[in-house]
N, C-alpha and C positions, 0 to 999 in steps of 0.2 A: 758911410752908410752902405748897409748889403740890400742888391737888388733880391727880392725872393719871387721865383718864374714860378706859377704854376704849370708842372707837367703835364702837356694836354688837357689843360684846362680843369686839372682834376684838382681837388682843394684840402678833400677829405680822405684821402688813400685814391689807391685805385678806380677804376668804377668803368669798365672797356665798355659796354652799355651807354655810356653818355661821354666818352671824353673823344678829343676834337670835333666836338659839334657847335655847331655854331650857341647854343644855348650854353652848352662849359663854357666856352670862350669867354662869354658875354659877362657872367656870372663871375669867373676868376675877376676881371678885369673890375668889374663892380665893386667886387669887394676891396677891392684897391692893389692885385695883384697883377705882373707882368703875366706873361702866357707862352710858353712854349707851344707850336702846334704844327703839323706834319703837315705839306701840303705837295703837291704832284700839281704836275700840268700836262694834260694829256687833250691833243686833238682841239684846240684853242680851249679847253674846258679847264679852270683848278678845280683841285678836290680836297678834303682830309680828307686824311687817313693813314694809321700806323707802317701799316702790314699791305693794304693795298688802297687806292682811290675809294672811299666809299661816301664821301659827301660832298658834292657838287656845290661850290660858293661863286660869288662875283668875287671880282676882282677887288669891287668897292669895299667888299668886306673886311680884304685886307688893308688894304689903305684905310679903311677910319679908323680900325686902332693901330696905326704904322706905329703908333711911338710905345706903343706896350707889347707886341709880339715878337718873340723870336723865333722866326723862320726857319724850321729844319726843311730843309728842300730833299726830296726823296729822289729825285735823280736830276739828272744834267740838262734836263728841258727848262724843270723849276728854276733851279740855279742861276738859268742863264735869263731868266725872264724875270726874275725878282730882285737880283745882286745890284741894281742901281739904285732905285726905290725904297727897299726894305730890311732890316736887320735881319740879314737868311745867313743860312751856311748848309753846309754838306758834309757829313763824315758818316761811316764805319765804324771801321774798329779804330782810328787812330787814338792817339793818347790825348793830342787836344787839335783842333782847328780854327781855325779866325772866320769870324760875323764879318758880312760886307763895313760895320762899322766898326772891325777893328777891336772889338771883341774877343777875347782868348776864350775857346767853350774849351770845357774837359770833356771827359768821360768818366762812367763808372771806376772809381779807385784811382784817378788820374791824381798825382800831386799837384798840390794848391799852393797858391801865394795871393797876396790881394790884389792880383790881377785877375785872378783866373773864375770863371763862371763854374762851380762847382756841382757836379750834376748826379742825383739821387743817392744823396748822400746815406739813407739810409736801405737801397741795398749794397753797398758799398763795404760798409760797414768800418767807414770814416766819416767823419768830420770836420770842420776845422771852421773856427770863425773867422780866420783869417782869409777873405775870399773876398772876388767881387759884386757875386752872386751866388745866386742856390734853384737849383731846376728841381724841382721836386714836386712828390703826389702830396706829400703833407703839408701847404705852406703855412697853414693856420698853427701846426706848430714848432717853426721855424720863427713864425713871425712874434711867438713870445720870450723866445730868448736872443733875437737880433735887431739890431736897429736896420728897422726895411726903409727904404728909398722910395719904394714904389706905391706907399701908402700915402 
């Protein structure tokens, strides 16, 4: 079974407008999907947000969906403040990085094998069902040609 993450909580394409807010979040997860979502820790406060901190959450937030959210940590405060508790990780430009659980994430155009958490495959402009996830804005339509986990 392939996990399918909504990227930033998005479901339907893009939508910078509504994605990592706490309402996508909810939504992705509703529908029966994992959630990728960006979070900072700035000055005891977390935040999403892509590009910079723009939504102030509790902590609670994260913890009540811990077992559906993948934690991109935006920098080394997050990282160091989530890495016991929650499926986080931290990269760049690498080619792939490891989730506090151990998790293989790619990147854009990263080779895959069915370990690997497959990430926006379609601007990539790969694919491959051999994977053990898929981070993406489309998951509705991932989710009718893969056997999802997360449903």
């Amino acid at each position: 079974m392939v996990k399918i993450i909504a990227h930033r909580g998005n479901t339907d394409g893009p939508n910078p407008a509504t994605e990592n807010t706490p309402t996508s979040i909810r939504c992705a997860i509703a529908l029966g999907f994992d959630c990728e979502v960006d979070v900072w820790y700035i000055n005891g406060e977390y935040y999403l947000g892509h590009d910079f901190p723009h939504t102030r959450i509790a902590y609670t937030f994260l913890t009540e969906f811990a077992d559906r959210l993948w934690v991109h940590c935006k920098h080394l405060d997050a990282l160091l403040r989530l890495k016991d508790t929650l499926n986080c990780f931290y990269h760049d430009k690498d080619i792939y990085t490891l989730t506090s659980r151990g998790y293989v994430w790619g990147n854009i155009n990263s080779p895959t094998n069915a370990s690997v958490i497959q990430v926006m495959p379609e601007k990539g402009g790969t694919f491959s069902t051999n994977c053990a996830g898929i981070c993406t804005d489309f998951p509705h339509r991932y989710a009718t040609i893969l056997p999802n986990e997360s449903k």
